[in-house]
C-alpha positions in Angstrom: 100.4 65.2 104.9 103.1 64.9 107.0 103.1 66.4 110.8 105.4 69.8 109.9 106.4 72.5 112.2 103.9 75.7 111.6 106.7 77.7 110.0 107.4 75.2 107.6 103.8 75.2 106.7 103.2 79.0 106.5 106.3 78.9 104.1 104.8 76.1 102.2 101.4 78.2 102.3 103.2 81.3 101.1 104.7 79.8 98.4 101.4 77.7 97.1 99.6 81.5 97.2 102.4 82.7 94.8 102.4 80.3 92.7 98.5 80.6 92.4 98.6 84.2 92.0 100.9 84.3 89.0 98.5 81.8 87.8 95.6 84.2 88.6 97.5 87.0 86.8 98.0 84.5 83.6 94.6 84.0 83.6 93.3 87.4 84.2 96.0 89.1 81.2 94.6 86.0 79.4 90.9 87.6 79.8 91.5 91.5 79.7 93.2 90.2 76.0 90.4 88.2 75.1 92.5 85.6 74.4 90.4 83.3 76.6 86.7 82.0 75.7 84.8 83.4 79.3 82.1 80.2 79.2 83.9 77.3 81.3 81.9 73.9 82.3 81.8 75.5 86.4 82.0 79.7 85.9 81.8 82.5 83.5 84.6 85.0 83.7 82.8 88.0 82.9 85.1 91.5 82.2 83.7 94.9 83.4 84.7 98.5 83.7 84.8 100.3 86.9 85.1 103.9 87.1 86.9 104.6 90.8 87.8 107.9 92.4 91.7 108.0 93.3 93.1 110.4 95.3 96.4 112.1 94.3 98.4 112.7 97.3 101.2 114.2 94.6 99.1 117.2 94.5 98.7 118.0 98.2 100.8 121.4 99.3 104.0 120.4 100.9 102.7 122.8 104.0 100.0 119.7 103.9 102.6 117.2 103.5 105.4 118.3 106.2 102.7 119.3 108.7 102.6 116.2 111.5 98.8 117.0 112.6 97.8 115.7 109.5 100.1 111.8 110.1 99.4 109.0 112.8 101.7 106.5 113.3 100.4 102.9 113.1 102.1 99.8 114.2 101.4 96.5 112.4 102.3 93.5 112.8 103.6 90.9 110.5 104.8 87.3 110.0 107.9 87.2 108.0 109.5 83.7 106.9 112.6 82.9 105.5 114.2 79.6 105.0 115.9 78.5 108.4 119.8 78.2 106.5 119.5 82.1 105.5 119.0 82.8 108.9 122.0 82.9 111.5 121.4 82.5 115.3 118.0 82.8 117.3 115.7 85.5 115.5 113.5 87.7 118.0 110.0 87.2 118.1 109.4 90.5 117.6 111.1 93.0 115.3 110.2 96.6 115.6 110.9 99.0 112.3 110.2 102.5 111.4 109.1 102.8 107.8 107.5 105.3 105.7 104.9 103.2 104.9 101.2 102.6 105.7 99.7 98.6 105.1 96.3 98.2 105.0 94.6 94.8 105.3 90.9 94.1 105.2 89.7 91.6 108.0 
């Protein structure tokens, strides 16, 4: 492998994990359809059921939803790539937004 600059290489990275997860996804529609025999040579692909619990913030009172005791604001921060001829002039390292959204990443 050639010696590459580290955002070259998370945008190479980034793009291998896409590709692999479409290939996942292929795979896993390919399962859920039984379309696919589940013994391999290596693995068994087994298919099971969960029942889960979801909450349904939709049904929360809008006195609930409007009242700021019950919201924290989280900052997170990301990587973001894009290919260096999309982007014009010297790009901060750090970009602060507001969104009205929440991430949440297992470590």
């Amino acid at each position: 492998m050639r010696n590459m600059h580290p955002a070259d290489e998370l945008a190479m990275i980034r793009a291998d994990l896409r590709r692999l997860k479409d290939r996942e996804a292929f795979l896993r529609k390919g399962f859920l359809e039984m379309r696919h025999d589940t013994r391999g040579v290596d693995a068994v692909a087994t298919v099971k059921v969960l029942k889960q619990r979801r909450f349904r913030r939709d049904r929360l009172p809008p006195h609930v939803l409007d009242n700021a005791d019950y919201w924290d604001t989280q900052i997170v921060r990301q990587v973001q790539v894009d290919e260096a001829r999309n982007v014009s002039g010297r790009t901060p390292a750090f970009i602060v937004e507001d969104g009205e959204f929440d991430v949440i990443e297992r470590f």
